[in-house]
C-alpha positions as CSV (number, residue, x, y, z in Angstrom):
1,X,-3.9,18.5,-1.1
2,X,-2.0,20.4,-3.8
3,X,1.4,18.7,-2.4
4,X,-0.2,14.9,-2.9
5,X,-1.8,16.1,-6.6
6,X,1.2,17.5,-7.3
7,X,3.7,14.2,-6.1
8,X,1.1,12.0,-8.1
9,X,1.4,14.1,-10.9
10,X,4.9,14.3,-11.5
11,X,4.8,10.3,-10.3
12,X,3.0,9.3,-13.2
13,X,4.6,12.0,-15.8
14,X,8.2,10.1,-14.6
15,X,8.1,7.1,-17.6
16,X,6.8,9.6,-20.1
17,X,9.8,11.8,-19.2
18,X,12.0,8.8,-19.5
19,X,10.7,7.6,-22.7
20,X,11.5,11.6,-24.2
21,X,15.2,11.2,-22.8
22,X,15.4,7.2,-24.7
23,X,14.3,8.7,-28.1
24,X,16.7,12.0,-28.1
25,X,20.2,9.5,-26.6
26,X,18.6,7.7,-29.7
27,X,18.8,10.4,-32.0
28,X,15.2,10.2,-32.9
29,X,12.6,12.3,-33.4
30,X,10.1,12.8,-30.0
31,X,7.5,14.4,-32.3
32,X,6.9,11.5,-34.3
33,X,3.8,9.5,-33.8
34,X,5.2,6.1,-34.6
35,X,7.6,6.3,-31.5
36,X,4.2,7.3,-29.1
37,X,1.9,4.9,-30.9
38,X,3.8,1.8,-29.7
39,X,4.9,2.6,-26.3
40,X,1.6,4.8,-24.9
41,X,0.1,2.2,-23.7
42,X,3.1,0.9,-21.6
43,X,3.5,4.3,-20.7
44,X,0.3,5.0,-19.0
45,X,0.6,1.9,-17.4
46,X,3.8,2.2,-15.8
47,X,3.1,5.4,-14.8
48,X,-0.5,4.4,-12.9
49,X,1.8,1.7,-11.2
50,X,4.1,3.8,-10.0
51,X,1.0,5.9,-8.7
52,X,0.0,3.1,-7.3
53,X,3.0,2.3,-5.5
54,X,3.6,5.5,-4.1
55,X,0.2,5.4,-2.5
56,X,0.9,2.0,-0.8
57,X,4.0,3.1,0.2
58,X,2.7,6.0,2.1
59,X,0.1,4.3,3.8
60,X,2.8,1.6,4.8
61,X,5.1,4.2,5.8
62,X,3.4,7.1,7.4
63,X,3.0,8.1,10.8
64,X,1.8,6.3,13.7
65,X,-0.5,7.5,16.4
66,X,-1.0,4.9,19.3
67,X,-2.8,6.6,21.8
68,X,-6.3,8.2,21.4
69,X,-7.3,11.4,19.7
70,X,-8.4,14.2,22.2
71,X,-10.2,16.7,20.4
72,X,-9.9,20.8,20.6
73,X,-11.9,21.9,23.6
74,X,-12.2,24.8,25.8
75,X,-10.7,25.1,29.1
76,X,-10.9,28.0,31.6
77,X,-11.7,30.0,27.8
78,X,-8.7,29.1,26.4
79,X,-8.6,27.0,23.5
80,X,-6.8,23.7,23.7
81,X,-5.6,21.9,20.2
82,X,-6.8,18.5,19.7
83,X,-3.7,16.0,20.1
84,X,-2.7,12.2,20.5
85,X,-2.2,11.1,24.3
């Protein structure tokens, strides 16, 4: 859960990050309120659709299990892990 919290995180810090490295090639100041004031909005945006994106791309992407789910059980007193058959 940290992993996915953490991916999404850094997902939607990405434009913000890019935005910092436009104004310093530009020479200007990244402190200076005028810069953020105009492109925060954008900013937040682009970032929630790149969240976005990154969650439909995992779901379109991950994993597929065809067969059914046998749950962990005991056998003979040994425990068997739940698995895909």
């Amino acid at each position: 859960m940290i992993r996915v919290t953490f991916e999404t995180l850094v997902l939607f810090l990405v434009p913000f990050v890019l935005f910092v490295l436009w104004l310093k090639i530009g020479q200007r100041s990244v402190l200076d309120p005028s810069h953020w004031s105009r492109a925060g909005l954008g900013l937040v945006i682009s970032g929630l659709v790149l969240v976005a994106l990154f969650f439909v791309a995992s779901g379109v992407l991950a994993e597929r299990h065809l067969g059914a789910y046998v749950p962990a059980h005991v056998e003979n007193g040994e425990l068997i892990p739940g698995s895909f058959k």
